[in-house]
Every structure is written in structure tokens, then in C-alpha cells.
N, C-alpha and C positions, 0 to 999 in steps of 0.2 A: 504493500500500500504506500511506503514511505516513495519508492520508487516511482511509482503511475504518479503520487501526487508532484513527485518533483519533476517530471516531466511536463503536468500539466501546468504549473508553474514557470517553466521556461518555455514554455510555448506561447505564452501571453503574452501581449505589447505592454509595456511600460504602464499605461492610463488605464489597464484594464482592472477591477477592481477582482479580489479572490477571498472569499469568504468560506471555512467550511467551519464546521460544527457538528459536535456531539451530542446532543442531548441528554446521556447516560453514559455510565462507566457499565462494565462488566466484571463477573465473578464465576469460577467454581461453582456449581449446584450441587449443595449438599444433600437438601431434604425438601421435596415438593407440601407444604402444608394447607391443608385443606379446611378451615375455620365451620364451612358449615358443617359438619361433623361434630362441632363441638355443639355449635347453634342445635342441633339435632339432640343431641345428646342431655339438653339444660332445658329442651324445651322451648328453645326461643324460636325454633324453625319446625315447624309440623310440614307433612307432604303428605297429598291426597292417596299418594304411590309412591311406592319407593323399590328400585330406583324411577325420579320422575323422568318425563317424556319431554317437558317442557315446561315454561312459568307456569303455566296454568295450575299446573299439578303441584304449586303453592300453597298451600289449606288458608282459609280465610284467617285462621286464630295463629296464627304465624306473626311474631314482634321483628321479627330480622332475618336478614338472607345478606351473604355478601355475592359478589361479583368481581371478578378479575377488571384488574389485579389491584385487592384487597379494599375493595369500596363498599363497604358494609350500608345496608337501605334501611329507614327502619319504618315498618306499615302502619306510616303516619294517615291517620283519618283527613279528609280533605286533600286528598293526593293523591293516596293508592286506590284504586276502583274496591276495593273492600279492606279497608284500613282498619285497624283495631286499635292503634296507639293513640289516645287524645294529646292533642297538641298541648305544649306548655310543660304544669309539672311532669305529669308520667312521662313525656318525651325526654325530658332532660335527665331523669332517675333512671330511665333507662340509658341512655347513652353513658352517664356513669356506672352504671352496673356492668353495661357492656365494657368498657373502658378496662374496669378492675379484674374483673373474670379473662377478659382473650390476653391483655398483661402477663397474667400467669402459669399463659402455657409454657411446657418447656417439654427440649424432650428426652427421652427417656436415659438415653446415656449420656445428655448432659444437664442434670437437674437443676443445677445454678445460675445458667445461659438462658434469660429471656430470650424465645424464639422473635417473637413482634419487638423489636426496641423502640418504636413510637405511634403512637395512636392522637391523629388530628382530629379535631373536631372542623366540620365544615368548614365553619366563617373563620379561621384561620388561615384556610389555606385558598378561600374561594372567593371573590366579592362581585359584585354587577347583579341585574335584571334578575338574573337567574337562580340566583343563589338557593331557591329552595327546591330545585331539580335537582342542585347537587346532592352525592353521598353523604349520609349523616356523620359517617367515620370514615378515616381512610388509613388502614394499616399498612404500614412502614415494617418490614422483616427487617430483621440485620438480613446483614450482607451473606448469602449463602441458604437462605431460607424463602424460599416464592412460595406468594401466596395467593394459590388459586381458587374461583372461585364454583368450580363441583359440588352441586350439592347430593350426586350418588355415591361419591365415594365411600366406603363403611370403616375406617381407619381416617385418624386425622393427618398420618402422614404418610408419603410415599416420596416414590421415585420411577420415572420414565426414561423415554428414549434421551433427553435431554442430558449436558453435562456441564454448562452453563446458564446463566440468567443475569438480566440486566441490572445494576446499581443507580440509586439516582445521587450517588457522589461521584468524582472522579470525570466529569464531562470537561471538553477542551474546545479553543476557539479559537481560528486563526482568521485573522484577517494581512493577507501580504502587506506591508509598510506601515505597517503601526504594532507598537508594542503592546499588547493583551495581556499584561502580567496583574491587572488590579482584577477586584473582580466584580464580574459585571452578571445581571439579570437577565434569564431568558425571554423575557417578555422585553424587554427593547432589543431581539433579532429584528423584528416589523417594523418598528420606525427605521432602525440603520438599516435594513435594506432600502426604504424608501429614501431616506437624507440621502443614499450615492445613487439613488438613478434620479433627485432632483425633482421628485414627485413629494408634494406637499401633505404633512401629516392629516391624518381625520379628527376633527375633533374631540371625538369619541375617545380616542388613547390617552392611556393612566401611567404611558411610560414616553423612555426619550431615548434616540438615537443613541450610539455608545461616545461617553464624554472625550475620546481621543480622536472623535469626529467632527468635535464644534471645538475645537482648541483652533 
């Protein structure tokens, strides 16, 4: 890769600009972990069938389901087409319940190793228009642990054809003739593309060009 890129890099004219990006590091896959299974196991997820066919096969009295990759839903009333969670306190008691309980998974030959090392709550990591379409939770594995979102699996952990999985540390940024060594936010890629083709920001954006562009 180092090679193709340095080729396409001396193939370029001078003015032309060269941007790539990572968006993710990568890791070793240890352990595939599968939350609903636990959800199943505590009650918080009922199935009309098991294993289910599809959402549908959701049971009505069901508080939570996660979703790859690790976006836990919780079947808030006025949202979900047959919600049982009322908004406010029980939705809050539960997302700390949830919170405290998937925390302390671990697994089996390493009892001390939280598997999940962070758990978001939405409006942390989400804001705009939409924010209540977002995931109630969103689970963060350490590094080595993916968390998918099956809800037939009968064990909370496995392993597949896979032998790695993505990280959301360790992403990288080159832009040719400017130094990238501070660090900077994925959400101003969109305006620095638009500041070098000379096209005028939308309104709408809550970010800015990257700061070694407006120096």
C-alpha cells in the first residue's frame, strides 16, 4: 500500500491536492461477543421464536435489542410501533441498569478484563434533528472484543471465519503539504474537502475546515 500510495503521489502535478484517511484503526479478533444473549438471558429481550427469522419475531414485552455494531435500542413507547418503555423515568432507570449489568460482562478466562470498556449514552455522542432515532446506548469493546448484534446466537461469545476487527482508535490523515500532526475531528473531513475545491460551506455545519487550511 505504502508503494501504490507513493506512486500515486508522484504522479500528481504540484496544485493537485491529496487527501486520504482512515476512519479506524484495526486489531486481532479475539472473541466475537454477542450482548443479546445476555439481553435474553435477564429478560430484557423476549423472541416470538427462537432462533428469530427476523425483527418481527421481536415479542412486544421486549425493553432492549442491540444491533451491530453495539447500538443497543431501547422499546421506547412513542417510537417503537409496540413500545413498552415509558419515556422519562423508566427510560432513564433502565439505561442505567443497562449501563451497570452489560459493564460487567467478562469473560471466562479473563475474569478481571471488562469485555465492553465504554458505554455512551446517546446525546453524548449524537446531537441534530434526529437525535431521538439515535441508539439509546452505544457499546465500545476494548480493542479485541466485536460486538455483534445476533440475537440467535445461544452463547454470549464466539468466534468465526474472521481474524481481525476494526478499532475506533489508531485512524490516520494525510493531507500532501501540510503537517497533520495536531489532532483534528472527523467531522471537519466535509468542510476541508469543500474549502480546496473553493465551494462555499452550508450553513447547516457545526464544524470547520482543518485549521492548517485557513493559516
Amino acid at each position: 500500500m505504502d508503494t501504490i500510495i507513493g506512486e500515486l503521489v508522484d504522479s500528481l502535478p504540484k496544485h493537485c491536492h491529496l487527501l486520504i484517511m482512515a476512519d479506524h484503526g484495526f486489531c486481532a479478533l479475539k472473541q466475537e461477543v454477542f450482548p443479546n444473549t445476555w439481553l435474553k438471558e435477564k429478560g430484557y429481550l423476549k423472541l416470538k421464536k427462537d432462533p428469530p427469522g427476523s425483527f418481527s419475531d421481536i415479542h412486544p414485552e421486549s425493553k432492549a435489542f442491540v444491533l451491530d455494531p453495539g447500538r443497543l435500542c431501547i422499546n421506547l413507547k412513542g417510537r417503537m410501533p409496540s413500545g413498552c418503555v415509558e419515556p422519562g423515568k423508566e427510560y432513564e432507570a433502565l439505561r442505567k441498569e443497562l449501563t451497570e449489568g452489560l459493564m460487567g460482562i467478562r469473560y471466562p478466562s479473563a475474569p478481571s478484563t471488562p469485555i465492553i470498556e465504554q458505554i455512551f449514552r446517546k446525546e453524548e455522542i449524537f446531537s441534530g434533528p434526529y437525535l431521538n432515532r439515535a441508539p439509546d446506548l452505544v457499546l465500545h469493546g476494548l480493542p479485541g472484543y466485536d460486538i455483534k448484534g445476533s440475537m440467535s446466537k445461544e452463547s454470549l461469545f464466539g468466534k468465526g471465519k474472521f481474524t481481525g476487527m476494526h478499532t475506533y482508535a489508531d485512524a490516520f490523515l494525510y493531507l500532501r503539504g501540510h503537517d497533520m500532526n495536531s489532532n483534528y475531528s472527523i467531522v471537519d473531513l466535509a468542510p476541508s474537502i469543500l474549502h480546496l475545491m473553493n465551494i462555499p460551506l452550508p450553513s447547516h455545519f457545526d464544524s470547520q475546515p482543518f485549521s492548517v487550511l485557513l493559516q
